[in-house]
N, C-alpha and C positions, 0 to 999 in steps of 0.2 A: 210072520212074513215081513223082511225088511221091505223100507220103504227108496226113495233117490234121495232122501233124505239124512235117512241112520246111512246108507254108501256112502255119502260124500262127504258125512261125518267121520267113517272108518278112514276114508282116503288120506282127509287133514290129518288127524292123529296118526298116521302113517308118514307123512311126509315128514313132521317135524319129528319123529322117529328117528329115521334116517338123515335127518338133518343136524341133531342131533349127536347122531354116530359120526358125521363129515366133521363135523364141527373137535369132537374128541378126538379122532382122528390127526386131523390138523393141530392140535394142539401138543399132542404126543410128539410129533412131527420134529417141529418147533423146540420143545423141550432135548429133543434127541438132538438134533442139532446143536442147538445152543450146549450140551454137555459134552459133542466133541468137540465143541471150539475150545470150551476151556481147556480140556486133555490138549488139543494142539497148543495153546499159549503156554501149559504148563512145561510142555515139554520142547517146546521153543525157550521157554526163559532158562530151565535146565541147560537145555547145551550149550545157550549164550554166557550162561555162567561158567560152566567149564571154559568156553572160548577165551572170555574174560582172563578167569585165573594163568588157564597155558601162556597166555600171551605177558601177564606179568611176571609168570616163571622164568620166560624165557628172556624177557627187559631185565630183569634181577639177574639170573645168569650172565648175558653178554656186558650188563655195564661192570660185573665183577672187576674184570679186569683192563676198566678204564678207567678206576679214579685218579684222581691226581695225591701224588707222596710228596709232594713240594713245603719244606720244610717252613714253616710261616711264623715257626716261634722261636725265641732265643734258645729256649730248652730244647727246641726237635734240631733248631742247627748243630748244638752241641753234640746232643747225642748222634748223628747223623756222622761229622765229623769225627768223633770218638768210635764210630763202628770204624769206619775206613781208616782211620789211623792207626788202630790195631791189627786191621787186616793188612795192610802194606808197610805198617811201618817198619827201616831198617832192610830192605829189602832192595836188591841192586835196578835200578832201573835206568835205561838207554836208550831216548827217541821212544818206540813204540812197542819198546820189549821191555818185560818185567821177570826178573832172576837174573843167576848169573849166565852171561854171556857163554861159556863151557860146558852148561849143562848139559847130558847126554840126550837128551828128549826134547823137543820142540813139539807144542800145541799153537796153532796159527789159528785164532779167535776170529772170523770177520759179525761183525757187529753193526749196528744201524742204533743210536742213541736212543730213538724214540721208539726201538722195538720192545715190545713188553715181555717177549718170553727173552729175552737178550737178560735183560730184569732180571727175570727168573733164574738164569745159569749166575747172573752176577750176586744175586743173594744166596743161592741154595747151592752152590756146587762150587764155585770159585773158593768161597774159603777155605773150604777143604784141600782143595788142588794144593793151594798157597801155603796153609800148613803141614802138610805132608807129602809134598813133592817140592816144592818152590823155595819156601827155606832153607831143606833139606839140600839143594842144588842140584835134584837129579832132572827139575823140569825149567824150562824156558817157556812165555808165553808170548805171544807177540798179538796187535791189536792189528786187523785190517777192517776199513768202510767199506761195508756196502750196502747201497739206498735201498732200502723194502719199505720199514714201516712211515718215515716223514715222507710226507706229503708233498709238497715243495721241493723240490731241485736245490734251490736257492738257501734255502734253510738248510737241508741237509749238509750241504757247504759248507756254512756257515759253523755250525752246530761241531763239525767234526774237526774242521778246522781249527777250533778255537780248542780241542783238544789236543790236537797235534803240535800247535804253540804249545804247550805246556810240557811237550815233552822236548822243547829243546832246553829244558832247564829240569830233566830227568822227572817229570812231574808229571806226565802224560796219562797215568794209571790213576792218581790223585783225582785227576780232572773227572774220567770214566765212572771212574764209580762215584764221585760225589752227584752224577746225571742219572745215574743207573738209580741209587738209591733215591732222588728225587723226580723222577718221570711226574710228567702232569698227566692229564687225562689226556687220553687219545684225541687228534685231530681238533685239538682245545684250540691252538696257534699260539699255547704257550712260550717256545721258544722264540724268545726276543734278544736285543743285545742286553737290557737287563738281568735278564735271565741268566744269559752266557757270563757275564760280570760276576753276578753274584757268587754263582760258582769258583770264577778266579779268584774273586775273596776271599771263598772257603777254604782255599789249599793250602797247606800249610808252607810258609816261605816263598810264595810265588810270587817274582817281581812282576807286579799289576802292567809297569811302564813298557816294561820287553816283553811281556807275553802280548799287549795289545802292539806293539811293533812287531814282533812276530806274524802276528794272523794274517799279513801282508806279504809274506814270504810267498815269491810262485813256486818254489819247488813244495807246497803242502797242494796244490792244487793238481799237479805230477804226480804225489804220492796216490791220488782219491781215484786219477786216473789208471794206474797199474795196477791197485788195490779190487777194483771193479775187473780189468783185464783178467787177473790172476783168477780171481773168484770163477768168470765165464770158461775160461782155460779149464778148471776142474770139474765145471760142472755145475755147480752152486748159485743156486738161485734164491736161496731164503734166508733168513737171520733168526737165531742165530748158526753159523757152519763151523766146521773143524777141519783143518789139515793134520796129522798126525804122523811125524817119523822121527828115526835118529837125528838129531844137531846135525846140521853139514848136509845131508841127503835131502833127495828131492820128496815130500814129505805127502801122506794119502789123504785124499779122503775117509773123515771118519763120522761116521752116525752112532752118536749112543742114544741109548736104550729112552735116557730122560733127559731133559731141560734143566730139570730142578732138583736132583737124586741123582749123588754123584759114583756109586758103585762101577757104573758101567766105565766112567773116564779110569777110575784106580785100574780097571784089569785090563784096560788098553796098554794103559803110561805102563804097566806090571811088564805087559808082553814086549815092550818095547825095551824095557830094563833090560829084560833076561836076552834080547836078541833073537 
């Protein structure tokens, strides 16, 4: 026969029983917890790491094609200049057109200095053109401005201007590409009049004294202004454009295929040969 005694001994041992289970319970609890936190940090650090990487994929990609090509050593001036000597050298040039004046074809180039795919057509696709059309005398090119990629109004001016002085000593195309093949980094604020100088040093035979007396010319400031007209006239809002026709005719609009792959210009200039 239990006594109030042996019950409220079973009761004790019951409560911490169940006290017992609260107790594991809550610790389970706790532990479960605590092992999704770390699954979410893990998998928080995970996708911040991806974020991480895309975001240096993507800084590595766009600065691609911002570095700066600015010739810094005696040896890279040389060879810089020995690319573009070969590529124009011997070659009839007049103000802002390169070949002969008669050739049947006209390609009208408008170009922006510190545009980087302008770049891209002046190294991957122009020599071609030059060696087998421009030499050859079936093609004419001619340079027109127009502002996209500099920054600055004022610079752009500047910048083309001082090309434009060069071509009144048939040097014009000299100038171009010795800029083209040394572009600085985009939106760097490399073009200075040092800069512009340097350049004129580089061309071969350029009198330094009349090309800097030249840049003063207003009718180069008339030229930037038609050059811009003509372009809105066709259409053309970006650098690098193309006009495309017979010599003497009012000349098209032309899109090819690439920038820097010059297949598409041959079977335009092709169709244009044949009439």
């Amino acid at each position: 026969m239990s006594t109030a005694g042996d019950d409220a001994q079973d009761l004790t041992r019951k409560q911490r029983r169940e006290q017992a289970r609260a107790q594991r319970r809550e610790l389970e609890q706790a532990q479960a917890a605590s092992a999704a936190r770390r699954t979410r940090l893990i998998q928080l650090g995970i996708v911040g790491a991806v974020v991480v990487a895309a975001i240096i994929g993507i800084v590595i990609a766009t600065s691609g094609g911002k570095s700066s090509h600015v010739a810094s050593t005696p040896q890279a001036k040389n060879k810089v200049a020995s690319e573009v000597n070969g590529l124009l050298g011997g070659i009839p040039q007049s103000g802002s057109v390169l070949g002969n004046a008669n050739a049947p074809v006209t390609l009208v180039f408008f170009g922006d200095l510190q545009c980087p795919i302008c770049r891209d057509f002046s190294l991957g696709v122009l020599p071609g053109l030059v060696q087998n059309y421009v030499r050859a005398g079936k093609l004419r090119i001619e340079y027109r401005s127009l502002e996209t990629a500099t920054r600055e109004p004022e610079t752009f001016r500047k910048q083309q201007i001082a090309a434009l002085a060069g071509g009144s000593q048939s040097k014009m195309w000299y100038y171009t590409e010795l800029f083209y093949h040394q572009q600085g980094e985009e939106n760097s604020e490399y073009v200075n009049e040092e800069f512009l100088s340097k350049l004129a040093s580089e061309v071969p035979g350029l009198d330094i004294a009349k090309w800097r007396s030249d840049r003063n010319n207003p009718a180069f400031e008339n030229t930037l202004l038609t050059d811009a007209q003509t372009a809105n006239n066709q259409g053309l809002s970006g650098t690098p454009s193309f006009l495309l026709g017979k010599t003497g005719s009012q000349p098209k609009k032309f899109e090819p295929s690439s920038y820097s792959e010059p297949s598409s210009y041959y079977a335009a200039i092709e169709r244009q040969l044949k009439g």
